[in-house]
N, CA, C and O atoms as CSV, one atom per row, in Angstrom:
chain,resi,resn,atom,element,x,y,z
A,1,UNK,N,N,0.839,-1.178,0.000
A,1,UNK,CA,C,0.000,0.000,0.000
A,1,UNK,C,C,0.888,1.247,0.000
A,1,UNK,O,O,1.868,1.220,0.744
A,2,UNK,N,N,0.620,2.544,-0.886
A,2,UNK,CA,C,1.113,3.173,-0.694
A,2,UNK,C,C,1.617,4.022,0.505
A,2,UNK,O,O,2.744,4.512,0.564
A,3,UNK,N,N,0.508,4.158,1.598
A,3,UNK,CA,C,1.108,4.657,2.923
A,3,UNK,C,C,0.982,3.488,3.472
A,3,UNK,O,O,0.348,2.436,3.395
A,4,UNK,N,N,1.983,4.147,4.184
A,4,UNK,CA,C,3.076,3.353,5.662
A,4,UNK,C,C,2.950,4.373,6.855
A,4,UNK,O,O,2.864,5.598,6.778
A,5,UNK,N,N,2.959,3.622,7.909
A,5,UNK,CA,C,3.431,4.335,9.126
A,5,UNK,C,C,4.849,4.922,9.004
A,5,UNK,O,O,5.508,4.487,8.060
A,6,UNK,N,N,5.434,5.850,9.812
A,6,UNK,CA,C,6.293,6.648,10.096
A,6,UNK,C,C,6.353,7.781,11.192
A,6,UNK,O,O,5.437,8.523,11.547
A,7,UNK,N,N,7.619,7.734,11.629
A,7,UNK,CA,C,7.695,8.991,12.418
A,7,UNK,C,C,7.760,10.121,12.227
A,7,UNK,O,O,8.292,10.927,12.989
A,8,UNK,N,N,6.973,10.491,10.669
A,8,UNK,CA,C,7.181,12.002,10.245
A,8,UNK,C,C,5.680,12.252,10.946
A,8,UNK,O,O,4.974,11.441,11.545
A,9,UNK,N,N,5.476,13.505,10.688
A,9,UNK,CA,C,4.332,14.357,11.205
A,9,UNK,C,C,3.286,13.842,10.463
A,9,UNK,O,O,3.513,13.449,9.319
A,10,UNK,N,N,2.071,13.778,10.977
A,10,UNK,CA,C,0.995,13.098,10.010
A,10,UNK,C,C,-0.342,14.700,9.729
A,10,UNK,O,O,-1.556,14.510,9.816
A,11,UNK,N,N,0.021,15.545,9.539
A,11,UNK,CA,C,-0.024,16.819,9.632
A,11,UNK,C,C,0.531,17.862,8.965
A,11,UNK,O,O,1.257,18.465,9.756
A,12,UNK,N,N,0.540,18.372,7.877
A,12,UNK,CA,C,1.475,19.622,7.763
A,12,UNK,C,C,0.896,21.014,8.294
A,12,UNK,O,O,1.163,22.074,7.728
A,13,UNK,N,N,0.173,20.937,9.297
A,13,UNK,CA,C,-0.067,21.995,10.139
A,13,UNK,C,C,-1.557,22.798,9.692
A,13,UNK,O,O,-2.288,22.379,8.794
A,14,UNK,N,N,-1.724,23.544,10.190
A,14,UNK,CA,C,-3.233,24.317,10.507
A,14,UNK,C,C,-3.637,24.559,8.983
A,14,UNK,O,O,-2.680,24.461,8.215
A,15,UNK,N,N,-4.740,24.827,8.454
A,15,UNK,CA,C,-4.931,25.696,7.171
A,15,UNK,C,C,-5.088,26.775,7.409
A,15,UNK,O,O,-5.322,27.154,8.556
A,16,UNK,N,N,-4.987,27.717,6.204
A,16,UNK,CA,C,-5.083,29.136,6.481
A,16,UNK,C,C,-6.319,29.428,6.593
A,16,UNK,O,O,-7.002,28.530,6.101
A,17,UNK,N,N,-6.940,30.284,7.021
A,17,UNK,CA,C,-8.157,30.151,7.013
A,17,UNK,C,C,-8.520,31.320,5.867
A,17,UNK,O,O,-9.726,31.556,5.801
A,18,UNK,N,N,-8.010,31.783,5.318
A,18,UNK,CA,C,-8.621,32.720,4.149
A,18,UNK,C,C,-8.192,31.888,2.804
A,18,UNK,O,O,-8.420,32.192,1.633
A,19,UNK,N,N,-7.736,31.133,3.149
A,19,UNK,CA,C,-7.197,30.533,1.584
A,19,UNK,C,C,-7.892,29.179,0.972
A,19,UNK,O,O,-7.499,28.057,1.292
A,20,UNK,N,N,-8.977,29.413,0.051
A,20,UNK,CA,C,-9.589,28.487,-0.472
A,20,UNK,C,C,-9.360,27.321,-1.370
A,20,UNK,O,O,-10.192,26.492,-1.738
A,21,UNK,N,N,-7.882,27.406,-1.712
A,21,UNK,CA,C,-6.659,26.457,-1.960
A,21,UNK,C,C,-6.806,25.223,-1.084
A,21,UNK,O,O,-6.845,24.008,-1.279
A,22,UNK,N,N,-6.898,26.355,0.361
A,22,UNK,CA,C,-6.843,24.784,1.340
A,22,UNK,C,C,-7.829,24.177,1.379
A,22,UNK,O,O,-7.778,22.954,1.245
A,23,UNK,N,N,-9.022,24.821,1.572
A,23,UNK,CA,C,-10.046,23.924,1.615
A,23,UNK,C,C,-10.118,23.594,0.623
A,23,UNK,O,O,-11.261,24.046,0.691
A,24,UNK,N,N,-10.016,23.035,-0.827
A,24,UNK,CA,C,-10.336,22.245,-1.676
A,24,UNK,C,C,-9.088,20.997,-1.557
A,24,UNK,O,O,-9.599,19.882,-1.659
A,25,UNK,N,N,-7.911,20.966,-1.407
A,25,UNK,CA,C,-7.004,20.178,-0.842
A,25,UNK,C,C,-7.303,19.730,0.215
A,25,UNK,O,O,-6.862,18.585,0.107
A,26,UNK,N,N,-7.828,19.810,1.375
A,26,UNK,CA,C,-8.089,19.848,2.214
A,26,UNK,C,C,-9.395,18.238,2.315
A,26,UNK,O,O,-9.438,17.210,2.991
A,27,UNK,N,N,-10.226,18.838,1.257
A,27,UNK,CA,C,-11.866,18.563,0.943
A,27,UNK,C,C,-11.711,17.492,-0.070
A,27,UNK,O,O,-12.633,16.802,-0.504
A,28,UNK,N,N,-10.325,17.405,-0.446
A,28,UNK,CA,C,-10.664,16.178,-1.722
A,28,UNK,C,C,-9.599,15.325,-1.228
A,28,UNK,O,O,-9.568,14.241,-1.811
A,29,UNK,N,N,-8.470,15.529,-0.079
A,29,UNK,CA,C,-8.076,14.366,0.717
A,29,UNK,C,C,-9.207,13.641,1.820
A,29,UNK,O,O,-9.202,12.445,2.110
A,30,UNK,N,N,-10.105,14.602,2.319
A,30,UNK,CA,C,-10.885,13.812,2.924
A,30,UNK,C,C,-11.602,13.451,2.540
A,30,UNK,O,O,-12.285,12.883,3.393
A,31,UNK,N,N,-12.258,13.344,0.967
A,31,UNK,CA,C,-13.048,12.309,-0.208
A,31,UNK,C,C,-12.339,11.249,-0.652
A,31,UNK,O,O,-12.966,10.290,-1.101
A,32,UNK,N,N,-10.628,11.213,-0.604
A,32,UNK,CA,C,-9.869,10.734,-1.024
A,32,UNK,C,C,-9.636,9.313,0.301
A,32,UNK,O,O,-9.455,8.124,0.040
A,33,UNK,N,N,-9.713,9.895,1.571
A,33,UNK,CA,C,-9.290,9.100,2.655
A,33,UNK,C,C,-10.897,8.259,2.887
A,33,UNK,O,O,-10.855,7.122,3.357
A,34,UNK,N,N,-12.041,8.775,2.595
A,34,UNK,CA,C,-13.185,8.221,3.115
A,34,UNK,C,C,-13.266,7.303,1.474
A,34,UNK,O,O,-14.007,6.337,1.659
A,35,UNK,N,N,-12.801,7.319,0.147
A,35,UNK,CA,C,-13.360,6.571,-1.102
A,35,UNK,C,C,-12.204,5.061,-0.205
A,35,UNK,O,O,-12.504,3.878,-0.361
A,36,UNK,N,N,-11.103,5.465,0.560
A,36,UNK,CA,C,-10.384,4.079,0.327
A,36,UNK,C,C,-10.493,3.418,1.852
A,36,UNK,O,O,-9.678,2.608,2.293
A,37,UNK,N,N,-11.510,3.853,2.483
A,37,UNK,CA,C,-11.880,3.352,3.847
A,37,UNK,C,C,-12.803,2.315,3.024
A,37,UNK,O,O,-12.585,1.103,3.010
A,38,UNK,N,N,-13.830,2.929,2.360
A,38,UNK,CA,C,-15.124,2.595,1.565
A,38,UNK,C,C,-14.306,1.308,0.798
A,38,UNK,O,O,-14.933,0.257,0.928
A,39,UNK,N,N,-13.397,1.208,0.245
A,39,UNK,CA,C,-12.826,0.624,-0.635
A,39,UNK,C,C,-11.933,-0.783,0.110
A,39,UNK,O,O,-11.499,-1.820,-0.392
A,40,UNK,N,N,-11.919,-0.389,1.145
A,40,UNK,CA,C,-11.083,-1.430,2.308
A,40,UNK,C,C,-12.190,-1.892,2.636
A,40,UNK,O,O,-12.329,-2.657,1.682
A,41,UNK,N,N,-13.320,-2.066,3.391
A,41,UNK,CA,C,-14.564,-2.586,3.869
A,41,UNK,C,C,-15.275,-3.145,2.635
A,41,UNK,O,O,-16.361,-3.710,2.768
A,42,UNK,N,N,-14.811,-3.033,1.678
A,42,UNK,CA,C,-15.133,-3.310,0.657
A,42,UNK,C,C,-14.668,-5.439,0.018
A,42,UNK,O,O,-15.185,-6.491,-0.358
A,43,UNK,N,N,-13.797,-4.990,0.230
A,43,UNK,CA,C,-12.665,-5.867,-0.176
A,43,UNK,C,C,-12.876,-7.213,1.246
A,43,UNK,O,O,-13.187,-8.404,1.273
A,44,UNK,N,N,-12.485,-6.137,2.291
A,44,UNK,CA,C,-12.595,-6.843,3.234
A,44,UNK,C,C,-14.129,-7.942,3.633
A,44,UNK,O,O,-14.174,-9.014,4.237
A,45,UNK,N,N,-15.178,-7.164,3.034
A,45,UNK,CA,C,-16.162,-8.117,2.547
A,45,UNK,C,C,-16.642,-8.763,1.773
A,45,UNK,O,O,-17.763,-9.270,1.772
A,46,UNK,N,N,-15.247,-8.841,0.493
A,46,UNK,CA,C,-15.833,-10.286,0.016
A,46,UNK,C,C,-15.441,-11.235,0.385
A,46,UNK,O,O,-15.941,-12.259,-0.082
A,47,UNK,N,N,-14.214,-11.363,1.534
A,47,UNK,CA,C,-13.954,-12.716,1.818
A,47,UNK,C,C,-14.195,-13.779,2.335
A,47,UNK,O,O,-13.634,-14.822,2.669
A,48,UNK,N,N,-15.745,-13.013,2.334
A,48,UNK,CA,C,-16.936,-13.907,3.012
A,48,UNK,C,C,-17.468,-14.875,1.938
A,48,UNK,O,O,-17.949,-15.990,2.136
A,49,UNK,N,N,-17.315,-14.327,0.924
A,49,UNK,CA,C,-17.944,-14.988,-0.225
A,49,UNK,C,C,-16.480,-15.922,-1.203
A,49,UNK,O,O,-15.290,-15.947,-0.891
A,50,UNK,N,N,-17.106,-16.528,-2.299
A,50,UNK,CA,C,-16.347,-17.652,-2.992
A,50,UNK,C,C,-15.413,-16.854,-3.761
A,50,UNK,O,O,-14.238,-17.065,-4.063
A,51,UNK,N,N,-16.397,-15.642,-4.077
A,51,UNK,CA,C,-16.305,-15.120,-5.795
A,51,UNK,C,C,-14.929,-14.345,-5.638
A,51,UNK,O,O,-14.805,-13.408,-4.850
A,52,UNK,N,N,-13.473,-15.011,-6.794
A,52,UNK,CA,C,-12.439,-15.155,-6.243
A,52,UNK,C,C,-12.278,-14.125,-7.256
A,52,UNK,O,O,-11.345,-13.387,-6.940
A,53,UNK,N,N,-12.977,-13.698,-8.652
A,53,UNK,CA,C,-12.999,-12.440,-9.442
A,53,UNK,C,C,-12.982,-11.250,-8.573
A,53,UNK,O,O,-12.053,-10.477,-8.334
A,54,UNK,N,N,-14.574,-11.263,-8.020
A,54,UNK,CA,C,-15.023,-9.992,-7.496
A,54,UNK,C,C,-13.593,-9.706,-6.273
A,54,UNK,O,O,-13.254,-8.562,-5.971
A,55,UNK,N,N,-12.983,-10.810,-5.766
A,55,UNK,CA,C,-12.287,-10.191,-4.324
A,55,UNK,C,C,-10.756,-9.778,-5.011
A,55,UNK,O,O,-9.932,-9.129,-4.367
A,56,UNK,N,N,-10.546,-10.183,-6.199
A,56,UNK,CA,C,-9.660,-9.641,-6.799
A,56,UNK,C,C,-9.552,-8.056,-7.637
A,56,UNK,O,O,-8.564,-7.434,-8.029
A,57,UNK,N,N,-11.052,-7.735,-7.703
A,57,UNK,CA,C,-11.648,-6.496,-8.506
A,57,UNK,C,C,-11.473,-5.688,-7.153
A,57,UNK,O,O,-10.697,-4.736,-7.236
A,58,UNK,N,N,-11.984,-5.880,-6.092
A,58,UNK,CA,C,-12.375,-4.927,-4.913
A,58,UNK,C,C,-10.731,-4.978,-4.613
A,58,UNK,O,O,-10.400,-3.863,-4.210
A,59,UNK,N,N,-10.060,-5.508,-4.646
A,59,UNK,CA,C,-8.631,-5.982,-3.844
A,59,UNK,C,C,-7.773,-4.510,-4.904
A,59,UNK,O,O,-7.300,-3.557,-4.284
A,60,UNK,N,N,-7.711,-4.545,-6.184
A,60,UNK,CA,C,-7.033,-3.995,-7.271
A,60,UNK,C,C,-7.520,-2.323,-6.753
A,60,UNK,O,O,-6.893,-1.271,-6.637
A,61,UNK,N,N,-9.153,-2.773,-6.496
A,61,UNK,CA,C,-9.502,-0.683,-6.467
A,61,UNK,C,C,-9.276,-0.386,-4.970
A,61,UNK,O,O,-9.595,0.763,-4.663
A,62,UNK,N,N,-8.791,-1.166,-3.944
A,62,UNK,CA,C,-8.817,-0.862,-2.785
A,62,UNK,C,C,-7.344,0.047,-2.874
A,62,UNK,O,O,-7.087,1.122,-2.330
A,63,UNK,N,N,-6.377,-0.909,-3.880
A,63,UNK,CA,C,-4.616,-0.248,-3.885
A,63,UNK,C,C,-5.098,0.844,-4.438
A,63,UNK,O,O,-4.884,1.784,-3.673
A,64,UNK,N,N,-5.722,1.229,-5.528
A,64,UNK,CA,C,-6.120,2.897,-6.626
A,64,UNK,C,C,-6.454,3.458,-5.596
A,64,UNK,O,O,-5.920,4.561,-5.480
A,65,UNK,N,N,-7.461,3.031,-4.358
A,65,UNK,CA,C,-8.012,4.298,-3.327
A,65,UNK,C,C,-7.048,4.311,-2.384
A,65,UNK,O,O,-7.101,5.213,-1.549
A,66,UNK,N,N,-6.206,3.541,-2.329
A,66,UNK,CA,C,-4.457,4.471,-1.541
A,66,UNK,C,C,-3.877,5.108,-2.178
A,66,UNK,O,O,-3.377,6.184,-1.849
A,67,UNK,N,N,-3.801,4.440,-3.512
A,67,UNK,CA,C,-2.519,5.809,-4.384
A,67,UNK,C,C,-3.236,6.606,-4.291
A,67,UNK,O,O,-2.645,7.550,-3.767
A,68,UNK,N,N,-4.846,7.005,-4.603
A,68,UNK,CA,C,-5.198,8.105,-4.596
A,68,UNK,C,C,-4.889,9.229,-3.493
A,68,UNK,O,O,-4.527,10.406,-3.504
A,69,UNK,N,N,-5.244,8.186,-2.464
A,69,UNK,CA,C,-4.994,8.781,-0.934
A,69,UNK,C,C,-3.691,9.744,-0.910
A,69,UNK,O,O,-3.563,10.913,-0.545
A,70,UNK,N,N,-2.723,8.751,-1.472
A,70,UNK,CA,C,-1.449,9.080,-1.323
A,70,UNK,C,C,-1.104,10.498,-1.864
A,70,UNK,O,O,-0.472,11.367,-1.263
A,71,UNK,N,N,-1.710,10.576,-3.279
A,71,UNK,CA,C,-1.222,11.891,-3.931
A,71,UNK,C,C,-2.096,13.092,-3.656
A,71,UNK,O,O,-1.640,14.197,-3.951
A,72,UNK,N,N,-3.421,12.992,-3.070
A,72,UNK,CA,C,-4.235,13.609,-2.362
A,72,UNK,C,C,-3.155,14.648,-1.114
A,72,UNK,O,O,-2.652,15.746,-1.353
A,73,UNK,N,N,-3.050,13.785,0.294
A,73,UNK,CA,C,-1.875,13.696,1.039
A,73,UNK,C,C,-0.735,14.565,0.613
A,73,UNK,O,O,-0.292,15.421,1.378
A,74,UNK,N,N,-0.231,14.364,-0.627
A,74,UNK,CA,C,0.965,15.023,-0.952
A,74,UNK,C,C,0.417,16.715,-1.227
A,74,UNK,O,O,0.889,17.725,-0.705
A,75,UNK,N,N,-0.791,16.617,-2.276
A,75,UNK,CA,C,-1.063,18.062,-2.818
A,75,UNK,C,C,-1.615,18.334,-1.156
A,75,UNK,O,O,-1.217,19.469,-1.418
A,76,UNK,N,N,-2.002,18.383,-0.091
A,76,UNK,CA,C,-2.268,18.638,1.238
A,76,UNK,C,C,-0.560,19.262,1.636
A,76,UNK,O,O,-0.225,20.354,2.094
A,77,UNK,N,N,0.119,18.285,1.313
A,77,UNK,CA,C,1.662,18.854,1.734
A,77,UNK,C,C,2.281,19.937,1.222
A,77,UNK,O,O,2.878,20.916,1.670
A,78,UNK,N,N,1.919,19.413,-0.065
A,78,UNK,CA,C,2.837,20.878,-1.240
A,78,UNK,C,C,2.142,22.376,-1.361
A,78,UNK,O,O,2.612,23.437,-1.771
A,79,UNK,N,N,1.105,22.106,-0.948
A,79,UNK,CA,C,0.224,23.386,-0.876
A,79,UNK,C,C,0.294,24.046,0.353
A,79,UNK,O,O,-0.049,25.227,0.403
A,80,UNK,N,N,0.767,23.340,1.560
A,80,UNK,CA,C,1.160,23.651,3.095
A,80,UNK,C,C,2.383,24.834,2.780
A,80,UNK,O,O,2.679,25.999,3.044
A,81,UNK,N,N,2.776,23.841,2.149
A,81,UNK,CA,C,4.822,24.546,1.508
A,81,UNK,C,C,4.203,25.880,1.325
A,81,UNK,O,O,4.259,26.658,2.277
A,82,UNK,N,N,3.507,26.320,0.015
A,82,UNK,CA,C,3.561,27.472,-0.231
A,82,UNK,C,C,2.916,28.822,0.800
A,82,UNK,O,O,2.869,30.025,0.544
A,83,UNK,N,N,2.431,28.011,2.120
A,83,UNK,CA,C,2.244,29.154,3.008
A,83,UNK,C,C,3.680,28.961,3.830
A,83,UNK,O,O,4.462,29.894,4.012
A,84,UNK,N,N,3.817,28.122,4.117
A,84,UNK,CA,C,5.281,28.145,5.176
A,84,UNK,C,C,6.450,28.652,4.428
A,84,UNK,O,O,7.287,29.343,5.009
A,85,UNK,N,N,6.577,28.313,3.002
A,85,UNK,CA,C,8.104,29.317,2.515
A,85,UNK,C,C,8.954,28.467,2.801
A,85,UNK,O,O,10.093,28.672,2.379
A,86,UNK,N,N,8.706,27.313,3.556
A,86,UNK,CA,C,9.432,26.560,3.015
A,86,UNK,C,C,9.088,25.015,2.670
A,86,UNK,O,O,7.961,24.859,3.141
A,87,UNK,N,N,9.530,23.719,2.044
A,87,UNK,CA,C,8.900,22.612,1.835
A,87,UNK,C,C,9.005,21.694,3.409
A,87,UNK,O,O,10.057,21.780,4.042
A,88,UNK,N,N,8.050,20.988,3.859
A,88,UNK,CA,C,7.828,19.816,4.834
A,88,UNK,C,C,8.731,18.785,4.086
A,88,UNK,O,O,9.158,18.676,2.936
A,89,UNK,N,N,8.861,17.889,5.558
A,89,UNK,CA,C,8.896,17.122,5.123
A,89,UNK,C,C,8.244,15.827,4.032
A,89,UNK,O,O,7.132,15.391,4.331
A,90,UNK,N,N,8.741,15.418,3.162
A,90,UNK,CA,C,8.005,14.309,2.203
A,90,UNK,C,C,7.163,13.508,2.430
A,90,UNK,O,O,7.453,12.858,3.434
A,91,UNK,N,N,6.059,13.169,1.898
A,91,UNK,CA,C,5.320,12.459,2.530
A,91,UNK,C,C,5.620,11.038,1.411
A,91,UNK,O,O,6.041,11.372,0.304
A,92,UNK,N,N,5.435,9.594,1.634
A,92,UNK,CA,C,5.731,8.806,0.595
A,92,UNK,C,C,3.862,9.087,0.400
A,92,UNK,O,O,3.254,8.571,-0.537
């Protein structure tokens, strides 16, 4: 999966509150983090069942709703950068 635990900050700090940059970064990591929750409970329930297609279909879009997560996450980071002046640390 694309994220991993780590001891970096799971945070790049407050949003601005006048800057509507953030809230759309902001608003489409947390569409981004709730499509691959949706997408894990997903998966995780077909292994109730036989159907070794379908748990391979849900299994394939569960990894797409982490990468998504993932690059979601990042534009959350890189857009942090341009109020702080300077870049955070990386997020994988």
């Amino acid at each position: 999966m694309p994220e991993a635990k780590s001891s970096k900050p799971t945070s790049p700090g407050k949003r601005s509150p006048n800057c509507l940059e953030c809230d759309l970064v902001w608003k489409e990591y947390a569409l981004a983090t709730r499509n691959h929750l949706d997408a894990i409970l997903a998966k995780e329930g077909s292994k109730q069942t036989d159907d070794i297609e379908k748990m391979k279909i849900l299994e394939d879009a569960a990894f797409e709703a982490a990468r998504r997560r993932a690059l979601a996450r990042k534009a959350v980071w890189d857009h942090a950068a341009t109020h702080a002046g300077d870049i955070p640390e990386a997020q994988e």
